[in-house]
C-alpha positions, 0 to 999 in steps of 0.5 A: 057809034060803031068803032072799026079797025081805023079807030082813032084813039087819043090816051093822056098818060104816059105810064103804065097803064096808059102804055099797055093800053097803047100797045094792045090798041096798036096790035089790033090796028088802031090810030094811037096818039099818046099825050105824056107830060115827062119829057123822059117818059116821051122819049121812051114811049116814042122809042119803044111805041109806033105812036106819036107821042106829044110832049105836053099837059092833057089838061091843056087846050091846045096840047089836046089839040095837037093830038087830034083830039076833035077826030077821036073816036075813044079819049081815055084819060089814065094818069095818075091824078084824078084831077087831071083826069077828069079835067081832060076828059072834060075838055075832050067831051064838051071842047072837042066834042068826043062821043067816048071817053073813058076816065081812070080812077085811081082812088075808086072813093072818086067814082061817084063823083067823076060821074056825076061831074059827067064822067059816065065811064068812070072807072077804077078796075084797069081789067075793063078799060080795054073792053070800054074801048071796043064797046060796040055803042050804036042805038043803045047806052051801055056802060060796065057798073062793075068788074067781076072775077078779074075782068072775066064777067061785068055788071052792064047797065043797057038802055033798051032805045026806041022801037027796040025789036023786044019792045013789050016782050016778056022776059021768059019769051026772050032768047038771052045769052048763056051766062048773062043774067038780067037782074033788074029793070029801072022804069020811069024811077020805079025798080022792078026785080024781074021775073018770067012774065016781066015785060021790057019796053023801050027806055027802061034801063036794065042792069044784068051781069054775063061774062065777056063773051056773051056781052055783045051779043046781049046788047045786040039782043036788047038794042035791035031794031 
């Protein structure tokens, strides 16, 4: 999925985090709906955000359809509860069959579990959340497995897909980008700590840490066809 400027973004939760996220998406040109259950946080969101903010529970059926939620391209669910959380983005993911979404945790002892509920972009730190949302996910998955140094460098796990470019290549053969760092290779179960002479095939799922910059261009790196 590639995500352009006439993204449309659909974020559940009014507060804080839920408002800077809304804010920066609507500098950068994207289609913001926000989804907030306080009717006095509505009236100051929809005062002070060019958005269309629905009044309404995001753990409800039909508040989620109110806000388009079928024609999203990103759901992110940002409350304060991680129950609801994780509630909405199940609805999201299998009622209105959004490819992406992103779901807050606020106690980061819930991570694990929202993930294996189905939640793969689980998250704690707020400084990724924005970056999660601009991820360019075409052939390749690619999630962020941590934050590193304030949101300026990540850990990423990247599945090389089928008939990737790199396919059979040894690692010191491929040109990777300044600071981003492979670290290790899961393959068919068996971990590999890889070295020079280490080949990447198609379906191994690499983990490597780089820096905001270099991010993208490590995927495209590993992804091409």
């Amino acid at each position: 999925m590639r995500l352009s400027n006439n993204m449309k973004i659909v974020i559940v939760g009014g507060g804080k985090l839920g408002y800077h996220l809304a804010q920066t998406m609507l500098e950068r040109d994207y289609e913001v709906e926000l989804i907030e259950k306080n009717k006095l946080k509505c009236m100051h969101l929809a005062d002070v955000l060019d958005v269309e903010v629905i009044c309404g529970d995001g753990t409800e059926i039909k508040v989620l359809a109110d806000a388009n939620t079928h024609k999203a391209d990103c759901f992110i669910a940002v409350t304060g509860r991680d129950q609801d959380n994780l509630v909405a983005s199940q609805l999201a993911k299998k009622r209105f069959q959004v490819k992406k979404v992103i779901t807050r945790a606020n106690n980061p002892r819930n991570l694990e579990a929202l993930r294996k509920l189905g939640m793969e972009n689980a998250v704690s730190s707020t400084e990724i959340i924005t970056r999660m949302i601009e991820q360019e996910v075409e052939s390749a998955e690619m999630r962020l497995l941590a934050s590193l140094n304030k949101g300026k460098a990540a850990i990423c796990e990247i599945v090389v897909p089928k008939d990737a470019k790199i396919n059979g290549a040894s690692l010191k053969d491929i040109e990777l980008p300044h600071s981003s760092l492979i670290i290790s290779i899961l393959r068919d179960e068996n971990l590999i700590i890889p070295q020079g002479d280490t080949q990447i095939y198609s379906g191994d799922e690499v983990v490597a840490v780089c820096d905001g910059h270099s991010q993208k261009r490590l995927m495209k790196i590993l992804s091409e066809k």
